[in-house]
C-alpha positions as CSV (number, residue, x, y, z in Angstrom):
1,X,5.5,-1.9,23.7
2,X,4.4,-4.5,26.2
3,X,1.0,-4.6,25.7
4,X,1.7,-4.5,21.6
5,X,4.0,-7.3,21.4
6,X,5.8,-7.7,17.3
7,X,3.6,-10.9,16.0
8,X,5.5,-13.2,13.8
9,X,4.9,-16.1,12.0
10,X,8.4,-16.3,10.6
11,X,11.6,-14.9,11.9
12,X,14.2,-12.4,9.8
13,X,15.4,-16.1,9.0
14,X,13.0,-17.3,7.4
15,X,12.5,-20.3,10.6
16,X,9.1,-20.8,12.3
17,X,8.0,-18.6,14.9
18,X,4.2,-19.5,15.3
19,X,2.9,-22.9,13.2
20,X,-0.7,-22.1,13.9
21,X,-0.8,-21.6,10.2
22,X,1.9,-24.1,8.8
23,X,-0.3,-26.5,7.0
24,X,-2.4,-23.5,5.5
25,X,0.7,-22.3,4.4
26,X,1.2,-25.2,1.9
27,X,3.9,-25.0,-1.1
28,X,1.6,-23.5,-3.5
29,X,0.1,-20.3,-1.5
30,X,3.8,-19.8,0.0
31,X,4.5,-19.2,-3.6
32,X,1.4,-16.9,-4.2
33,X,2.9,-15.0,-1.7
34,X,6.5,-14.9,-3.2
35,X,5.0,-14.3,-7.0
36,X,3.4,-11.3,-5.8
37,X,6.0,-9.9,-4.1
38,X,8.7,-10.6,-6.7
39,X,6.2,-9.0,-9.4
40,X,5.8,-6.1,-7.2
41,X,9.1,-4.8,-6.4
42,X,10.3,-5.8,-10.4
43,X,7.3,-3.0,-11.0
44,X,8.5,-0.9,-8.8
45,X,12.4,-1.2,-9.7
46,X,11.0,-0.5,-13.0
47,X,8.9,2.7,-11.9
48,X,12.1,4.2,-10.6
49,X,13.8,3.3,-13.6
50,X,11.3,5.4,-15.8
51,X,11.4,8.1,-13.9
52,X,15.6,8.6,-13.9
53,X,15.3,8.3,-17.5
54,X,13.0,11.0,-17.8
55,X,9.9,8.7,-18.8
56,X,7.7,9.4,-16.4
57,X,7.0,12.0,-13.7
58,X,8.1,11.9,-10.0
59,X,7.5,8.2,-8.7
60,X,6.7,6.9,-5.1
61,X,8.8,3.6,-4.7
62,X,8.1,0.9,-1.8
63,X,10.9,-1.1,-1.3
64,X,10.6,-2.8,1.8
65,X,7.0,-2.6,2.2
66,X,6.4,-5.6,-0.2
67,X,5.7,-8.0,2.8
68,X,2.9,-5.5,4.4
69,X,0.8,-4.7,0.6
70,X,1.0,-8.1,-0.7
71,X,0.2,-10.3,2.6
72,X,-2.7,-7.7,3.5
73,X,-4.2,-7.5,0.0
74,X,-4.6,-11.0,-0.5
75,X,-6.6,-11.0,2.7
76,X,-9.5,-9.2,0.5
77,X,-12.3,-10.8,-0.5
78,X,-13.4,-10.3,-3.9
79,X,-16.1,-7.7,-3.5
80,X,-13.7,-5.9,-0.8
81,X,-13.1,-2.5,-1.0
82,X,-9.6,-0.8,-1.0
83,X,-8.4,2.5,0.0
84,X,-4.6,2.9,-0.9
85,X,-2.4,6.2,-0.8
86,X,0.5,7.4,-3.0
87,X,2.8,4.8,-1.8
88,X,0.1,1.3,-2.1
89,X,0.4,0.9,-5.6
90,X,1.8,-2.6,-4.7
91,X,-1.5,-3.3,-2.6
92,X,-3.6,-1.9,-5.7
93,X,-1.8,-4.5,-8.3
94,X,-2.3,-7.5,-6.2
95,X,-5.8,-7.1,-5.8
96,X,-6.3,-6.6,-9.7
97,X,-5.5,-3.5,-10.5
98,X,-5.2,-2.7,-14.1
99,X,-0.9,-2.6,-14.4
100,X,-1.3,-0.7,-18.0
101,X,-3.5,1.7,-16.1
102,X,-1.1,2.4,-13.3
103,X,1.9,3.5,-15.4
104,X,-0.4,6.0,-17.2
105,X,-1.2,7.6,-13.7
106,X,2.4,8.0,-13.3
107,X,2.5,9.5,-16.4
108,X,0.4,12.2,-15.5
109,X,-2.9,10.5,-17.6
110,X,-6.2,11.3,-16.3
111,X,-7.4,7.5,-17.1
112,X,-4.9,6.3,-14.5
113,X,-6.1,8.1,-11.6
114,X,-10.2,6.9,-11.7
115,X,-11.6,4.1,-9.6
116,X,-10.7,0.7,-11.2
117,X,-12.5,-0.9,-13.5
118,X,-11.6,-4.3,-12.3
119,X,-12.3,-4.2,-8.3
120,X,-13.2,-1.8,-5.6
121,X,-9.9,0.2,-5.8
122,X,-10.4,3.6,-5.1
123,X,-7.9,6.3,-6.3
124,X,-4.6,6.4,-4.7
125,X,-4.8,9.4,-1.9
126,X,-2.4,12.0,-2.4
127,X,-3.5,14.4,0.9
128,X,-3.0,12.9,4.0
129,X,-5.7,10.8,5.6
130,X,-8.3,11.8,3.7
131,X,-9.4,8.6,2.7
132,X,-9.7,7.4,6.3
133,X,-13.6,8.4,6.6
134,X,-14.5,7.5,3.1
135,X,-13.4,4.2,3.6
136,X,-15.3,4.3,6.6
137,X,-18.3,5.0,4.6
138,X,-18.0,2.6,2.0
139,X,-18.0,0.6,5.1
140,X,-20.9,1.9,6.5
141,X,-22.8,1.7,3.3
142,X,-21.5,-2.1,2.8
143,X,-23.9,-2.8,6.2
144,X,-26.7,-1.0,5.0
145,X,-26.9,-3.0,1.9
146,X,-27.1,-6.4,4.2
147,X,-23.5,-7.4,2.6
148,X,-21.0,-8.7,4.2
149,X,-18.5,-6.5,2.6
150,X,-15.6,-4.9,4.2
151,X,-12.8,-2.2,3.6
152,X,-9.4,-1.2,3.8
153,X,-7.6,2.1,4.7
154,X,-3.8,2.2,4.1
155,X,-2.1,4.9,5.4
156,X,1.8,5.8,7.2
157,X,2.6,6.7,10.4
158,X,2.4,10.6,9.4
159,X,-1.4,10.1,9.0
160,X,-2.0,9.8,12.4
161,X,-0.9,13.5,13.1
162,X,-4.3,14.2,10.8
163,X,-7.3,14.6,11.9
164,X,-9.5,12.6,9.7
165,X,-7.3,9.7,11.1
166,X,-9.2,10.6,14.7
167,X,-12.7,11.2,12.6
168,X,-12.5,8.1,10.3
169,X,-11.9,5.4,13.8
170,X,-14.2,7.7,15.8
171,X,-17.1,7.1,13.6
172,X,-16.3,3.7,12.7
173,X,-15.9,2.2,16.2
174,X,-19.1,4.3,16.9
175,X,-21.1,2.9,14.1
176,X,-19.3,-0.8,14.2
177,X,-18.2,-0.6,10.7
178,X,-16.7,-3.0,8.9
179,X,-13.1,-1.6,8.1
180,X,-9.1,-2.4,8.5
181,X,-7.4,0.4,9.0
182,X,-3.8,-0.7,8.1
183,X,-0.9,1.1,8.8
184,X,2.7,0.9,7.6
185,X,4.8,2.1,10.1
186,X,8.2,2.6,8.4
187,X,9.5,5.3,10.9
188,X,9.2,8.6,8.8
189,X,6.7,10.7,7.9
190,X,9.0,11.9,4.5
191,X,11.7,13.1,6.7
192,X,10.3,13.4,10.1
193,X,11.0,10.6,12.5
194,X,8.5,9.2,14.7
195,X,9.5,10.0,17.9
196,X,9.0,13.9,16.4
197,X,5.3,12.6,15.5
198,X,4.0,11.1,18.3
199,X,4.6,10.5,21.6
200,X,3.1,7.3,22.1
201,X,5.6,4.1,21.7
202,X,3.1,2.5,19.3
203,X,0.6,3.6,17.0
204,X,-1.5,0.2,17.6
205,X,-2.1,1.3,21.0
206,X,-4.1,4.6,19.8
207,X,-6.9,1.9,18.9
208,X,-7.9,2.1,23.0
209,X,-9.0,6.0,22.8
210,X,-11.8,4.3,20.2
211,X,-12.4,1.3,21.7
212,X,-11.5,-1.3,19.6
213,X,-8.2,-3.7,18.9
214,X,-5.4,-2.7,18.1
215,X,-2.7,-5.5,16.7
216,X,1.1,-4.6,16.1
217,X,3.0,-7.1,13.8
218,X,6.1,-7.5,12.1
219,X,5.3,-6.1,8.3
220,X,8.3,-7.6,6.7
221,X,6.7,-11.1,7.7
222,X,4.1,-11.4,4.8
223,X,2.6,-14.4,6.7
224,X,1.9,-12.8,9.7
225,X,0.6,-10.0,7.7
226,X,-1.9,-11.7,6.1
227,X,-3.4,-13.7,8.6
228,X,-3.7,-10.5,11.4
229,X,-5.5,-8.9,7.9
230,X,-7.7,-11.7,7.5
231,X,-8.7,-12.2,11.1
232,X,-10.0,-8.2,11.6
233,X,-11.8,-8.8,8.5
234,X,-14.0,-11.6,9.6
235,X,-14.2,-9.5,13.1
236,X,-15.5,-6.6,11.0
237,X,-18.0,-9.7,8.8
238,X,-19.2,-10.6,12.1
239,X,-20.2,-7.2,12.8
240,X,-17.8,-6.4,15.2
241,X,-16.3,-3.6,14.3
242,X,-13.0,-2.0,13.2
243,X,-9.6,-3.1,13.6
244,X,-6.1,-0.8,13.8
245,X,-3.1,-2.6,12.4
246,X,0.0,-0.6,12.8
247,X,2.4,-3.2,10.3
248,X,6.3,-2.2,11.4
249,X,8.3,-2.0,8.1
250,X,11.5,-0.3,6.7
251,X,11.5,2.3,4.1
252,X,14.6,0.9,2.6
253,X,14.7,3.6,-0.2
254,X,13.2,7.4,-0.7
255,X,10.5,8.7,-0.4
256,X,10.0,9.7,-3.5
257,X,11.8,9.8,-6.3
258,X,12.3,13.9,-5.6
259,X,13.7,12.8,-2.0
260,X,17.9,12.1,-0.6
261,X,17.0,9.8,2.2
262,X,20.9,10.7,3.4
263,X,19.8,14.2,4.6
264,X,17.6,12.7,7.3
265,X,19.0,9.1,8.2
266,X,22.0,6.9,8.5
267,X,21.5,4.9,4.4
268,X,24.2,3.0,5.5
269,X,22.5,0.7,8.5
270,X,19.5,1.3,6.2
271,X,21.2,-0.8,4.0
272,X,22.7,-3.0,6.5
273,X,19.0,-3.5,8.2
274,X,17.7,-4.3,4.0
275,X,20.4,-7.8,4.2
276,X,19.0,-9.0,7.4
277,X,15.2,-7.9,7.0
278,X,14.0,-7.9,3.1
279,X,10.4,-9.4,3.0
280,X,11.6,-11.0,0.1
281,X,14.6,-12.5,1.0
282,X,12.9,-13.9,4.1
283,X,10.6,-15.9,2.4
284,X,13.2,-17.5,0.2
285,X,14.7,-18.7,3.0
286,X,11.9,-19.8,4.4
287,X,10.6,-21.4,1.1
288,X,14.6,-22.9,1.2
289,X,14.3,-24.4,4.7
290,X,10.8,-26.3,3.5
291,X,12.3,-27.0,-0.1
292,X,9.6,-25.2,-1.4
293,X,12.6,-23.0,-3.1
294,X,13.4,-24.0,-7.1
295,X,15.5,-21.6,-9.3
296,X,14.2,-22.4,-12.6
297,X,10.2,-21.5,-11.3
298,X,11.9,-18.3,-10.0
299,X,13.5,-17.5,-13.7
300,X,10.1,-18.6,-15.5
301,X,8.2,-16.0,-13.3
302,X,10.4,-13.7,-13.4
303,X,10.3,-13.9,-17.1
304,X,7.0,-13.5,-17.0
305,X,6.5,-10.5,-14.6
306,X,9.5,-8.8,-17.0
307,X,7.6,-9.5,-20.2
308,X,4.5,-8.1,-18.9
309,X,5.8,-5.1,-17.7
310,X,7.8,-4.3,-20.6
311,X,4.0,-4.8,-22.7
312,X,2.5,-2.1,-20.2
313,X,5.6,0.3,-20.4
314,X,4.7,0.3,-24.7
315,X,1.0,0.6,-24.1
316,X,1.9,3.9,-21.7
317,X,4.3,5.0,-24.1
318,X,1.5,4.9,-27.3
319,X,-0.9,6.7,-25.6
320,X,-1.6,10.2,-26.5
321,X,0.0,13.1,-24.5
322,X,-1.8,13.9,-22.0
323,X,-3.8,16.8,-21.8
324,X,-3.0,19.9,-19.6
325,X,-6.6,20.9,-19.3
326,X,-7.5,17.8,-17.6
327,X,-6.1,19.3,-14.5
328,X,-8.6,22.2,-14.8
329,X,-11.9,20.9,-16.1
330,X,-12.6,18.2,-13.2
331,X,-12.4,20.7,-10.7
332,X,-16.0,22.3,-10.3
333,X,-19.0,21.7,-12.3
334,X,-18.7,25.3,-13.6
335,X,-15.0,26.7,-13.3
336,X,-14.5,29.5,-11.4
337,X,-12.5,32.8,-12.3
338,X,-9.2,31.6,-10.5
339,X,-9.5,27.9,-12.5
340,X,-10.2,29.9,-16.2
341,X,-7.3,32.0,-14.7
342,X,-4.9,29.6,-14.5
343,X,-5.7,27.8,-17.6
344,X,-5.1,30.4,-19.8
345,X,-1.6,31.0,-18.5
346,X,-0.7,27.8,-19.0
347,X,-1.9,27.7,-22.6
348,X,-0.1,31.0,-22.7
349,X,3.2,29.1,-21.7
350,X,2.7,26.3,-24.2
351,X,0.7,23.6,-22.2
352,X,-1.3,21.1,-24.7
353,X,-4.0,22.3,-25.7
């Protein structure tokens, strides 16, 4: 790891470890950073709540990687595109993502799984990887247009044992195009530690079989997050090509809601690592130490952020039932004999019809 040193900008206590950015950082985009997180993980806590009480389907929660979506995500530019998988949901919602539309996809609506309607957020990706050459297309087709667009890929660290993670940063260090692919590195690929993944001590350092940089920084530092996103953006603006990002964060939780994280790993220094490294607690302290910190702005937002996510949870709630045959009709053009197959036993079992 000695050619991929951790970069900081603040330490687990919230202190300076880099000030290249300190009067940037002012009081009111430190507490951009903190309103997004804070709204974030309520959604999430919320999410996991739903889905114990039997209101929604299985749920992906991110606890811990609140830091990693929120500092990379406001590193977008408007017209940005964004690539997230099953776990980025946090990412999606601070770019703009519609929050009424992302409970119906957890609620197993068809309306909450296409593109947004608000940016260039594509579909979370449930395979593996898959999303890694698309986003270098979008790219691709970003430079062919004369804009100086860009994208971003978020995947974990199992997606580099896929191989359209080597076909998406072949072809876009070949064809120089203008994409982030950002990993969050939280050690397990479900239940599979790293060191059974790889053998390589870093994933950043797979960026030299392609030929471009690759940058290793602390993910539970929002700050250095978001300024290692924002400078391989205007690399890829320049025309310079990609960028890997490997962002080192904990999974503090499951990973899913259908998952008992005490099968695989020790919860308990989990937990222990959670009081010394939350992203969220770091910036507090941080926010403290410059007396950015006030108690009654954290109340009034997180009054806020409650309030609105109660709204979206009633707006999920009144919307029809979804319909079984969505999963069979947006297949193929023309449904083939297996598709009609299925369908029909399903309606034979009851399914809405």
């Amino acid at each position: 790891m000695e050619n991929y040193p951790l970069y900081q900008i603040i330490d687990e206590n919230g202190e300076w470890v880099n000030k290249s950015y300190e009067k940037e950082l002012n009081e009111e985009k430190v507490k951009e950073f903190y309103y997004h997180m804070l709204r974030i993980r309520t959604y999430d806590q919320k999410g996991v709540a739903l889905q114990r009480q039997g209101r929604i389907g299985t749920y992906v929660p991110f606890p811990g990687h609140e830091g990693a979506q929120v500092g990379s995500a406001l590193a977008l530019s408007e017209n940005d595109w964004m690539f997230p998988t099953y776990r980025d949901h946090g990412a999606s919602l601070t770019f703009g993502a519609d929050l009424d539309r992302m409970f119906l996809h957890w609620n197993g609506r068809i309306e909450g799984c296409l593109p947004s309607r608000e940016k260039r957020i594509m579909p979370a990706s449930i395979p593996i990887a898959t999303h890694l050459p698309h986003a270098t297309g979008a790219a691709i087709a970003e430079v062919y247009k004369g804009t100086d667009n860009a994208a971003i890929a978020y995947f974990g660290d199992g997606a580099t044992s896929e191989g359209d993670f080597h076909e998406g940063l072949n072809i876009a260090s070949v064809f120089k195009a203008p994409v982030v692919f950002f990993n969050q590195n939280n050690g397990y690929a479900i239940s599979l530690p790293i060191e059974k993944q790889m053998n390589s001590e870093t994933i950043a350092q797979k960026a030299v079989a392609y030929g471009i940089p690759g940058v290793r920084v602390d993910g539970m530092d929002v700050f250095a997050v978001h300024y290692a996103v924002k400078e391989a953006l205007e690399r890829a603006r320049k025309g310079e090509g990609p960028t890997l990002i490997e962002a080192v964060v904990i999974r503090f939780g499951a990973h899913t809601t259908a998952d008992d994280p005490s099968k695989y790993r020790d919860q308990e220094e989990i937990n222990r690592q959670k009081e010394a490294k939350d992203p969220l607690l770091r910036l507090k302290k941080h926010m403290q130490f410059r007396g950015f910190w006030s108690e009654e702005w954290v109340e009034n937002i997180q009054s806020d952020i409650r309030t609105e996510i109660e709204s979206a949870v009633v707006k999920m709630e009144s919307a029809p039932t979804a319909n079984t045959d969505d999963m069979f009709d947006h297949v193929f053009s023309e449904p083939t004999w297996t598709i009609s197959r299925q369908k029909e036993q399903l309606g034979l079992m009851g399914g809405n019809r």
